[in-house]
C-alpha positions in Angstrom: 95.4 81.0 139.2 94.8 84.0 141.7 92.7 85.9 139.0 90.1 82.8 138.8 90.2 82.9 142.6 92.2 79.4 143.1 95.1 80.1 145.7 98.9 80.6 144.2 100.5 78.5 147.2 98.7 75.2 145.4 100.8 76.1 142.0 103.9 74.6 143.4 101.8 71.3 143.9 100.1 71.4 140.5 103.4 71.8 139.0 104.8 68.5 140.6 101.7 66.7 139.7 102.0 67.2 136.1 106.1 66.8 135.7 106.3 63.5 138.2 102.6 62.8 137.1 103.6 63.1 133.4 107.1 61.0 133.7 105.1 58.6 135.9 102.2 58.3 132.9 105.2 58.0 130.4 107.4 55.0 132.0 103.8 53.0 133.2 105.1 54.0 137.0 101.3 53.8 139.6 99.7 54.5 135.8 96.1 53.9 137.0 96.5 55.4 140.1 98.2 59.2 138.4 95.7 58.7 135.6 92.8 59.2 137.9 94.2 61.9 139.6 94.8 64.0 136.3 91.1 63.0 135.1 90.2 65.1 138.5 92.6 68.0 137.5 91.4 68.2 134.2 88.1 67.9 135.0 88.0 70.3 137.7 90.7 72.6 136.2 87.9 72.8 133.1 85.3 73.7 134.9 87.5 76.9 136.9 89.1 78.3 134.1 87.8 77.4 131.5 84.2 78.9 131.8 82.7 78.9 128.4 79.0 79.5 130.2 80.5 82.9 130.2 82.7 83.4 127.4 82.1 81.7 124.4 85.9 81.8 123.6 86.8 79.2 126.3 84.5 76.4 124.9 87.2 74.9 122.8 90.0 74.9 125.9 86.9 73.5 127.7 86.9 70.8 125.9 90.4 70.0 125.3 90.4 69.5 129.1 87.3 67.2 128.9 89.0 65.3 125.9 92.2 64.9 127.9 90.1 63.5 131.1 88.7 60.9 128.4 92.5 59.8 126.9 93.5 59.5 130.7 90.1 57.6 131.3 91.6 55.3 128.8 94.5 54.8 130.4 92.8 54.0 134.1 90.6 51.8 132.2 92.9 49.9 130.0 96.3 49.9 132.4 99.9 51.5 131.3 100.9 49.1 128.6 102.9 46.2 127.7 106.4 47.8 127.6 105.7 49.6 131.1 107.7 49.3 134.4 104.5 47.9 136.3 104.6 45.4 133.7 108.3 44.3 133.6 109.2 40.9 135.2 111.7 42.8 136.8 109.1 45.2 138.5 109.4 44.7 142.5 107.8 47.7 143.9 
């Protein structure tokens, strides 16, 4: 991260983001609300690493990003599922 100029003392929090984020996605836990926040990580983490404008080789990771922002898109869009906790009975929080 310190080679494309992004500080290392925000790995730490990019880390949590995508383990909690990822179980949070996974169980339908705040879906909507983690989905939109890794559309903004992918988008923006495309767009700093991923700089195909000046090396052709980085198109395709560019766009793995950009397809990723899309499938969590879907998610924001569309809600965590039928057989997710925001969507059990039981479901309090």
């Amino acid at each position: 991260m310190e080679a494309m100029g992004v500080p290392g003392m925000l790995l730490p929090f990019v880390i949590a983001l995508e383990l909690f984020g990822g179980i949070a996605i996974l169980l339908g836990f705040k879906a909507r609300l983690i989905a939109v926040l890794f559309v903004g990580f992918n988008i923006v983490s495309a767009l700093i690493f991923h700089q195909f404008w000046i090396d052709e080789s980085q198109m395709n990771p560019f766009m793995k990003n950009i397809a990723i922002a899309g499938g969590f898109l879907m998610i924001f869009v569309h809600g965590a599922g039928a057989y997710s906790i925001e969507n059990s009975k039981t479901h309090k929080i």
